[in-house]
Structure formats: C-alpha cells, structure tokens
C-alpha positions as CSV (number, residue, x, y, z in Angstrom):
1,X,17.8,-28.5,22.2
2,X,18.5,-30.0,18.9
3,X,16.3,-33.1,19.5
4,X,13.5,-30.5,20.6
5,X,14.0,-28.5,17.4
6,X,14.3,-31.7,15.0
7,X,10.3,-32.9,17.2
8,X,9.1,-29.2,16.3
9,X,10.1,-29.3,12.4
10,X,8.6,-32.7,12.1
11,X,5.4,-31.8,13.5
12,X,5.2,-28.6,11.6
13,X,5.8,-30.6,8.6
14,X,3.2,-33.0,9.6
15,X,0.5,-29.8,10.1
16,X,1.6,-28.7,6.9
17,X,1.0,-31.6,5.1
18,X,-2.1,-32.4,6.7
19,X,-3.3,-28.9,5.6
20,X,-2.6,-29.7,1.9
21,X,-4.0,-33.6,2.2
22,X,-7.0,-32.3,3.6
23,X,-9.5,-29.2,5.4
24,X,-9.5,-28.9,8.7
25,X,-12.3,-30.1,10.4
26,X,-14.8,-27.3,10.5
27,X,-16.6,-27.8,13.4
28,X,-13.6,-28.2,15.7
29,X,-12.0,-24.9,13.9
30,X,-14.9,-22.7,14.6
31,X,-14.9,-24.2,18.5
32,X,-11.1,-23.5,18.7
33,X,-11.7,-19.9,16.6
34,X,-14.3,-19.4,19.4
35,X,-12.0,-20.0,22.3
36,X,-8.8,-18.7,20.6
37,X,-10.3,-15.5,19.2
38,X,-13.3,-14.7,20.8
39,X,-12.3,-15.1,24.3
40,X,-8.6,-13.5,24.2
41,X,-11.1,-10.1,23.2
42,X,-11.4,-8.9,26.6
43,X,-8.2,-8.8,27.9
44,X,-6.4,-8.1,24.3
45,X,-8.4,-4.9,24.9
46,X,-8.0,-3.9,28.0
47,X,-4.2,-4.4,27.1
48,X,-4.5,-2.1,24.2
49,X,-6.5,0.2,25.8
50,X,-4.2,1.1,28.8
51,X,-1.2,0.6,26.4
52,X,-2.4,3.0,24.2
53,X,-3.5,5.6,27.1
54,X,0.3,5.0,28.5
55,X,2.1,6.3,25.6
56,X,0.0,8.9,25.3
57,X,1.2,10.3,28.7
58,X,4.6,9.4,28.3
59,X,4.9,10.8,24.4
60,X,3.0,14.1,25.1
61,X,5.2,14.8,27.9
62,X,8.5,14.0,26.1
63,X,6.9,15.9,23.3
64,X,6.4,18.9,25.3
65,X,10.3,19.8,26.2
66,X,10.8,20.8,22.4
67,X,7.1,22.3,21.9
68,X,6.0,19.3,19.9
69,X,3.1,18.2,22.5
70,X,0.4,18.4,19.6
71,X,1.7,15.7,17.5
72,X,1.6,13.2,20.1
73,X,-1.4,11.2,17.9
74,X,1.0,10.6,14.8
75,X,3.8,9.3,17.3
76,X,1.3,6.7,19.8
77,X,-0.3,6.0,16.6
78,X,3.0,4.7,14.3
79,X,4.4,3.0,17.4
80,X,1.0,1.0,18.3
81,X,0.2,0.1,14.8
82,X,3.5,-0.8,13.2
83,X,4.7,-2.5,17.0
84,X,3.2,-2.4,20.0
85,X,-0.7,-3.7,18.8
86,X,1.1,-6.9,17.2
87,X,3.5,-7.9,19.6
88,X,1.2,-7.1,22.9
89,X,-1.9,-8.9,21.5
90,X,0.4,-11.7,20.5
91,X,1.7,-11.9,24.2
92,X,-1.7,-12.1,25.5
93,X,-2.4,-14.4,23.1
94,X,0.5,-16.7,23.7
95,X,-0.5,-16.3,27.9
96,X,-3.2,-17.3,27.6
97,X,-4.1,-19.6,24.3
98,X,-0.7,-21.2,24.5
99,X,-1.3,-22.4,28.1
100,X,-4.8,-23.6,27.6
101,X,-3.5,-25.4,24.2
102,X,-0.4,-27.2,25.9
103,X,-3.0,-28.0,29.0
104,X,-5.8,-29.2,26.8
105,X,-3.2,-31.6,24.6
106,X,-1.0,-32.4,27.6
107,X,-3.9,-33.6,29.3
108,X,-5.2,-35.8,26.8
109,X,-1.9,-37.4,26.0
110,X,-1.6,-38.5,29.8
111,X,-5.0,-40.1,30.0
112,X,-4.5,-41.8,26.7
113,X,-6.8,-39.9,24.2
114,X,-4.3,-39.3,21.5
115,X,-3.6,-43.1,21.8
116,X,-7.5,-43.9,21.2
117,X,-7.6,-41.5,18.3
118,X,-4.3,-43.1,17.0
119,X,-5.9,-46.3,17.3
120,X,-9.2,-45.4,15.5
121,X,-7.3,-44.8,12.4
122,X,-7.3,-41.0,12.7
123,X,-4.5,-38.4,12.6
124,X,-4.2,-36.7,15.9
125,X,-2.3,-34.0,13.7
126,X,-5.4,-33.6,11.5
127,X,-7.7,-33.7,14.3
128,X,-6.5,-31.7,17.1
129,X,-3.1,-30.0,15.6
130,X,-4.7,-28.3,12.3
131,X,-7.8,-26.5,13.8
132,X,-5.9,-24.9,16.2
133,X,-3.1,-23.5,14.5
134,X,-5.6,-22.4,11.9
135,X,-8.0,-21.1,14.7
136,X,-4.7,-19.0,16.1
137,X,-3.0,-17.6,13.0
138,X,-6.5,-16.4,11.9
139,X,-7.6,-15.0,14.7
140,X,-4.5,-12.6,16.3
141,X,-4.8,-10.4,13.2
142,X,-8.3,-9.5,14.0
143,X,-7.1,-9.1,17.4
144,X,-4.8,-7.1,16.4
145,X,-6.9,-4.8,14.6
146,X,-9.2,-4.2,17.3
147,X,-5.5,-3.7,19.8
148,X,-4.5,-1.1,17.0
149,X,-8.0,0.7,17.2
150,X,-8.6,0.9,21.5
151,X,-5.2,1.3,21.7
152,X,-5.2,4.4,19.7
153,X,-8.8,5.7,21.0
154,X,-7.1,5.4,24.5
155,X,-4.6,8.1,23.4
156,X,-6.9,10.0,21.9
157,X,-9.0,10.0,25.8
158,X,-5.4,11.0,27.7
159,X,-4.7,13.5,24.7
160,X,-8.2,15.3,25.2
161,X,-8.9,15.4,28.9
162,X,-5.0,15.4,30.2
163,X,-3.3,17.9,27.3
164,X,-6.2,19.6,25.8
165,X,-5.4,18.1,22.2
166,X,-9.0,17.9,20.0
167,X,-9.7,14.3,19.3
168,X,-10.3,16.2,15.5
169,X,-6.6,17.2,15.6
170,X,-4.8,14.0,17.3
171,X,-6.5,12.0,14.6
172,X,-5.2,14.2,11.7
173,X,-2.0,13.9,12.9
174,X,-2.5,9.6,13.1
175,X,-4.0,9.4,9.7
176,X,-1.1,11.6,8.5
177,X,1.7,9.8,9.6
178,X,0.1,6.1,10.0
179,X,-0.1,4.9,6.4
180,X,-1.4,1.6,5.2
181,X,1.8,0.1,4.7
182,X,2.9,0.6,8.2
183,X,-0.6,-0.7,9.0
184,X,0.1,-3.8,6.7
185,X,3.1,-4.6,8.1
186,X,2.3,-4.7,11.5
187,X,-0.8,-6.9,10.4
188,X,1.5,-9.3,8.4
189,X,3.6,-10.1,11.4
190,X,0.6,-11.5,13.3
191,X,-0.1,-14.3,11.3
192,X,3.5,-16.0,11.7
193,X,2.9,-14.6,15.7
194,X,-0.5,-16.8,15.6
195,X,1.2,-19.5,13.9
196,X,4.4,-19.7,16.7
197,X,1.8,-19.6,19.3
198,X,-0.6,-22.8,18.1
199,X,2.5,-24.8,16.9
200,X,4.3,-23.8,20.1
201,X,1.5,-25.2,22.5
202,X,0.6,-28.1,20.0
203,X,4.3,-29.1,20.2
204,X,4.7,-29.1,24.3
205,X,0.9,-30.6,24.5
206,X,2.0,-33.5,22.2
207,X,5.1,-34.5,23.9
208,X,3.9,-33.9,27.5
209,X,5.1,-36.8,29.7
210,X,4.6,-37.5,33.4
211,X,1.4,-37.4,34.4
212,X,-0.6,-34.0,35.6
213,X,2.9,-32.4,37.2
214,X,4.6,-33.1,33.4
215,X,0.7,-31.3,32.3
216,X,1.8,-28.1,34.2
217,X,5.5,-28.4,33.4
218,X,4.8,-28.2,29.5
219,X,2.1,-25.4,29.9
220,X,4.4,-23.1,31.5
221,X,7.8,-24.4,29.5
222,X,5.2,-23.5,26.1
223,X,4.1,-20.2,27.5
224,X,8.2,-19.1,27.7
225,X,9.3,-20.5,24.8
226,X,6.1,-19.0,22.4
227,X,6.9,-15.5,24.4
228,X,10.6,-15.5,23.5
229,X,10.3,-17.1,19.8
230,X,7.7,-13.9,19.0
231,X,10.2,-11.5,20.2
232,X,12.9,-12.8,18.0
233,X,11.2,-13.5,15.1
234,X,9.4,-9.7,15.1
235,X,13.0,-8.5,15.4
236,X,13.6,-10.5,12.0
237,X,10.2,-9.7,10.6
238,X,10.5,-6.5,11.8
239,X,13.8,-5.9,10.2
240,X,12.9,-7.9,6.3
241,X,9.4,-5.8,6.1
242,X,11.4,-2.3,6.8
243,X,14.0,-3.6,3.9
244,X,11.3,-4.3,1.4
C-alpha cells in the first residue's frame, strides 16, 4: 500500500513537472479530449437524464406528505448541481475512461512500447501520461455541465406530465434556490475528479505486469481504486468548499 502510494506520488510529480518543462503534445491531447470527452457524452447523459427524472419522483412524493410538492425543482435542482451531476458524471467517467486508459497503457507496457519510446530518448510521461490527464480534468467539467442541465430537464419532464407542476414554475423555483456558487462548487470538484481518474489509470497502465491477464487485472484494480478515491476526496472537497 505504501510502496503503491510512494509509485503514485512520483508519477504525479513526474506529470507535474513535465507540464511545467513543457506543453502537452497537441495533437495527442485533442485525440485523447476526443475519446475522453466526446465519447463519455452519451452515456454521461443518459445517466443524468434518468438521474434527474429519479429524484424528481422520489422528491415530489416526499414533498407531498407536508404540502410542499411544488418546490420539488429547487430541491432536484441543489442536489444535482451541487452533488449528484459531479460525482455521477465522474463515475461514468472513471468506468469507462479509466478502464480504456489502464488498457490502452497496460497494453503497451507488455508488448514493449513504453520501452521503445524510452529508448528513442522520449518521456513516456510527456508523451502518453500528460495528454491524458489534461484531456480528463478538462473535459468532466463540461460533462458535468451538460449532467447538471439533462439532469435537471428530466425533472422538469416527471414534474410536468407525472405532478402537474409548469415547467415555468419548477424552473423559478431552481433558479431561486440554485445560485452560482453552489453551481461553482460542484464545477470545481470535477477538475480534481478528472485529474484522480487520468492519474489513476495512467498509474495502473504504467505498472501493469504479466502479460494480457496482468492487462485486465490493472484495468479493473484502476476502475475500483479511481471509484473509491472520488468518493473520499468529494467528501473532503465537499466539506472545505461548504467552510469557505
């Protein structure tokens, strides 16, 4: 554990410095920002969406035992924006980029690519590490904004045809209790979620060993550990943004 921690600083250091010595390579960022961003849309929408139409149901009928039903906007809309948008959209993220990161690495440390690009004179972390966790922390707070928006408009759909609230009326009641600070501080906790999620894979990819069953070892060992490390760190987050 404290040999595994003591490899994950080192390598974080190493990204770190690598961003300062030098820009990512652009053309390898835009291809990761491409496959990190673009394709997690779909189903970091359809897990907003649902999410969003979810709480809707559930809120309005806990709502409704103390005449409240109405208000059930301002309450989906606090709980999506300030939690649920940035920690779901990060979990999807963390399924499915952090497996296809570890794999991608994993594999190319068992046939010997990292090697060759160690050998040409080039620094794997500058190559391959960099451009992905740039890629990732860049890209899960647009993903997050578009989770915060479907997952709202999917209450909104539940509120209007299942409770008979006006989509005119649940918004007032978002936009009056969702202000930009709760807003921002759900955003802010998605760029330390994107960076946990590229180092995370980038780590396990790197120090895959045994062949193609080590391969699927690290990409499931990555896609636990980046799960429970965004959990504990939005706790922390969570708590230092409601103290500020």
């Amino acid at each position: 554990m404290v040999e595994e921690l003591g490899s994950f600083a080192r390598l974080a250091l190493a990204t770190a410095r690598a961003a300062l010595r030098r820009r990512p390579p652009l053309r390898e960022t835009l291809r990761q920002m491409e496959a990190i961003g673009v394709r997690s849309t779909t189903i970091v929408a359809l897990t907003a969406l649902f999410t969003g139409m979810v709480m809707s149901l559930q809120t309005a009928f806990a709502l409704s035992r103390f005449g409240a039903k109405p208000y059930v906007g301002g309450v989906v809309g606090l709980a999506l924006v300030r939690e649920l948008a940035p920690v779901l959209a990060a979990l999807m993220m963390a399924g499915r980029v952090g497996a296809g990161i570890t794999a991608e690495l994993g594999s190319m440390v068992v046939t010997e690519q990292v090697d060759a690009i160690r050998a040409m004179g080039a620094d794997p972390v500058q190559k391959l590490v960099l451009p992905r966790v740039v890629a990732a922390t860049l890209c899960l707070p647009l993903l997050t904004v578009l989770a915060n928006v479907l997952g709202v408009l999917g209450g909104m759909l539940i509120a209007d045809f299942q409770y008979q609230i006006t989509p005119h009326f649940y918004m007032e009641t978002v936009t009056y209790n969702v202000v930009l600070q709760d807003f921002l501080s759900g955003l802010a906790k998605t760029f330390a979620f994107g960076w946990i999620i590229a180092m995370v894979g980038c780590h396990r990819g790197l120090a895959t060993t045994g062949g193609t069953t080590g391969v699927g070892l690290a990409t499931t060992r990555a896609v636990v550990t980046a799960s429970i490390t965004i959990l504990i760190a939005d706790f922390f987050l969570t708590k230092m943004l409601l103290a500020l």
